[in-house]
C-alpha positions in Angstrom: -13.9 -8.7 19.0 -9.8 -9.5 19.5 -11.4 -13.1 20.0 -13.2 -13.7 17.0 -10.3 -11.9 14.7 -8.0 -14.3 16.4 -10.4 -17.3 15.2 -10.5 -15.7 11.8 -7.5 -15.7 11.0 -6.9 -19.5 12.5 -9.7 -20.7 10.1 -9.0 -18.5 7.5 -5.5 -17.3 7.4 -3.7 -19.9 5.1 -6.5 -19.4 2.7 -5.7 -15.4 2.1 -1.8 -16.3 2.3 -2.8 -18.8 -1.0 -5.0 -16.2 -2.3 -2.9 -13.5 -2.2 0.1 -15.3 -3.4 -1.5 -16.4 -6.2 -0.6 -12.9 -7.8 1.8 -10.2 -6.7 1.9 -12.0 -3.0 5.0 -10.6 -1.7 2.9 -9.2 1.4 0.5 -12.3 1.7 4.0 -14.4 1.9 5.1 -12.0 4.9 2.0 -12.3 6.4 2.1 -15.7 6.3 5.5 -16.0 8.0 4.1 -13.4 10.7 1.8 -15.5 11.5 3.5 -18.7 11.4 6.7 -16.7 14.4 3.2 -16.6 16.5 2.3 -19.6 15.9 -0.8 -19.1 14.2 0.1 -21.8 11.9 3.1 -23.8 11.2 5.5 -22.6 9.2 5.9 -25.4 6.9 1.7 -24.4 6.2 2.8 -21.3 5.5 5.7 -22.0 3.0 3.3 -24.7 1.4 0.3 -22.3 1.0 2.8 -19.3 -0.6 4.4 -22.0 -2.5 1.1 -23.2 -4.1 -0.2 -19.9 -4.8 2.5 -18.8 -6.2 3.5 -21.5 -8.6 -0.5 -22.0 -9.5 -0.7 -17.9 -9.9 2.2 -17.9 -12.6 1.4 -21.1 -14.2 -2.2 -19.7 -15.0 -0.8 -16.1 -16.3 1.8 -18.7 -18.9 -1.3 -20.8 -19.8 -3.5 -17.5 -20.4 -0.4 -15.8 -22.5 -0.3 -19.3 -24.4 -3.9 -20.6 -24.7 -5.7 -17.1 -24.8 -2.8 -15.6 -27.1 -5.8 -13.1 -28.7 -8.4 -12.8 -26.0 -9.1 -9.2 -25.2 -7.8 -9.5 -21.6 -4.2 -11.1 -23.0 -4.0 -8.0 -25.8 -4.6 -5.5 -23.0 -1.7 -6.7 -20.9 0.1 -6.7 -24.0 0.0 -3.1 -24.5 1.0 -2.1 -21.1 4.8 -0.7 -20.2 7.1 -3.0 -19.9 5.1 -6.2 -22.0 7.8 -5.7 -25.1 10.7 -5.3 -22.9 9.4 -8.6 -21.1 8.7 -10.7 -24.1 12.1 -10.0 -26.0 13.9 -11.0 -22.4 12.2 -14.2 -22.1 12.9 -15.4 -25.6 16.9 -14.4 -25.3 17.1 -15.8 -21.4 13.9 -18.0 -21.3 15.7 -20.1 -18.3 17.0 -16.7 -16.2 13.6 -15.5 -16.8 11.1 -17.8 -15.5 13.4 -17.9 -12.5 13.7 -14.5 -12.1 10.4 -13.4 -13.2 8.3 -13.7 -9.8 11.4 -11.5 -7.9 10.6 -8.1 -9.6 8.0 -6.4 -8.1 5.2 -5.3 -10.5 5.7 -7.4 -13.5 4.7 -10.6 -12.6 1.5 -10.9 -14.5 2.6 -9.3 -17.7 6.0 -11.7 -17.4 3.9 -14.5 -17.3 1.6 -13.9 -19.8 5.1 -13.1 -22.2 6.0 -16.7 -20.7 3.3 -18.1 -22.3 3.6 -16.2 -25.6 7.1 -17.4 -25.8 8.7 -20.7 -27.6 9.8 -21.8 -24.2 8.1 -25.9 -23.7 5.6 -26.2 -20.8 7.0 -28.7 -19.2 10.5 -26.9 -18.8 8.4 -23.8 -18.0 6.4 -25.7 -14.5 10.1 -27.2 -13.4 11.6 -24.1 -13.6 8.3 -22.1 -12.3 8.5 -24.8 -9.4 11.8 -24.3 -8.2 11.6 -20.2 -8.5 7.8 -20.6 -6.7 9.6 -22.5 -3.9 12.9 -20.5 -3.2 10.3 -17.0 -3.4 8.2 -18.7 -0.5 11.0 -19.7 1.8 12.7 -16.2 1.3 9.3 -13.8 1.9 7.8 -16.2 4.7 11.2 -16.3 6.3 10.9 -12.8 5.9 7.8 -12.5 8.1 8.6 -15.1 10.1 12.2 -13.3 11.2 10.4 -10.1 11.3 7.7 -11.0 13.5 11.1 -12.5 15.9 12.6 -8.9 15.5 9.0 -7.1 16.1 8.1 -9.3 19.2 11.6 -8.8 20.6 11.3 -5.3 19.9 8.0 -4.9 21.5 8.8 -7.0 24.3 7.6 -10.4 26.2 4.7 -8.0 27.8 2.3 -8.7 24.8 -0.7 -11.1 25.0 -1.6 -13.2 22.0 -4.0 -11.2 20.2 -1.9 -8.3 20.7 0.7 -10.1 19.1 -2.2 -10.7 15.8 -2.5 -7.1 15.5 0.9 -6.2 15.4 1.1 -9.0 13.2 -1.4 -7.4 10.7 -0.5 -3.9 11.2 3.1 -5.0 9.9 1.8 -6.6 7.1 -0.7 -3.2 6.2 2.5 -1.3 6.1 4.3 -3.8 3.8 1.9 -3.9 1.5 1.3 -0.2 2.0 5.0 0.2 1.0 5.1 -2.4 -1.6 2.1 -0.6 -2.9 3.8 3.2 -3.4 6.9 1.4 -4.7 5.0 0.1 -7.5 3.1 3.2 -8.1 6.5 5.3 -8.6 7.7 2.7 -10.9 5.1 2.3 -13.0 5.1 6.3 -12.7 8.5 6.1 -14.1 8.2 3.9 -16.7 4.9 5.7 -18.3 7.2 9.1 -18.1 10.4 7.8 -19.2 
């Protein structure tokens, strides 16, 4: 069982690191530099795949907001806490924003989508989408990737490989876990207040 995880996860880890970057992927970048401290994959194949997914994730929720402006989907999002406080951001800080956009946990799609509804140009939107995608992956893999140093330290040289993969996923359950109630509570927050 340990052995076909293990091979599971070498054939088909990068690929859920992509996917789940591709929207909120804070734990799927973690993941991804867990993996890469036990040498699952290289870390350079993990940056690239969190990289990827995140810059292709937010560059389809700026092309929906600007090509889809009154699809059903698009006026949903639109309505949801936060969307107005978004849009009027992005059109008084359109640079800060897109940089800043992917860090707050939550609001990534509905940013995006105010992206696209904004004035600010596409091609100043994917440079400045690029450079945010790529400092977000080197921060949250080197985040897994220095946590699974610290866990394995912690845990000690007495662990065996796929030991190592479940402690691996385990931490990444409870990041998510805890990105997961964090989000909750704010959202809580904002529908109350």
């Amino acid at each position: 069982m340990i052995d076909t995880l293990h091979m599971l996860i070498e054939r088909y880890g990068l690929v859920v690191v992509f996917l789940g970057c591709l929207a909120e992927g804070e734990s799927a970048a973690i993941l991804g530099g867990v993996f890469a401290h036990q040498h699952v994959f290289l870390p350079w194949q993990a940056f690239a795949v969190a990289f990827v997914g995140a810059f292709l994730g937010d560059t389809a929720f700026f092309l929906a907001g600007r090509r889809y402006a009154g699809h059903r989907y698009v006026l949903k999002l639109r309505e949801k806490p936060g969307f107005s406080h978004a849009y009027a951001l992005v059109q008084r800080h359109p640079d800060i924003y897109v940089l800043a956009n992917r860090f707050i946990y939550g609001v990534r799609l509905i940013g995006g989508v105010a992206a696209g509804l904004s004035d600010i140009a596409v091609p100043r939107f994917l440079l400045l989408n690029a450079l945010s995608a790529a400092v977000w992956a080197a921060l949250f893999v080197s985040v897994g990737f220095f946590f699974g140093l610290g866990a394995e330290r912690l845990l000690g040289d007495a662990l065996m490989k796929h030991e190592r993969l479940l402690a691996g996923i385990a931490l990444a359950v409870v990041v998510g876990g805890a990105g997961l109630l964090v989000a909750r509570y704010l959202n809580n927050r904002n529908r109350n207040g």
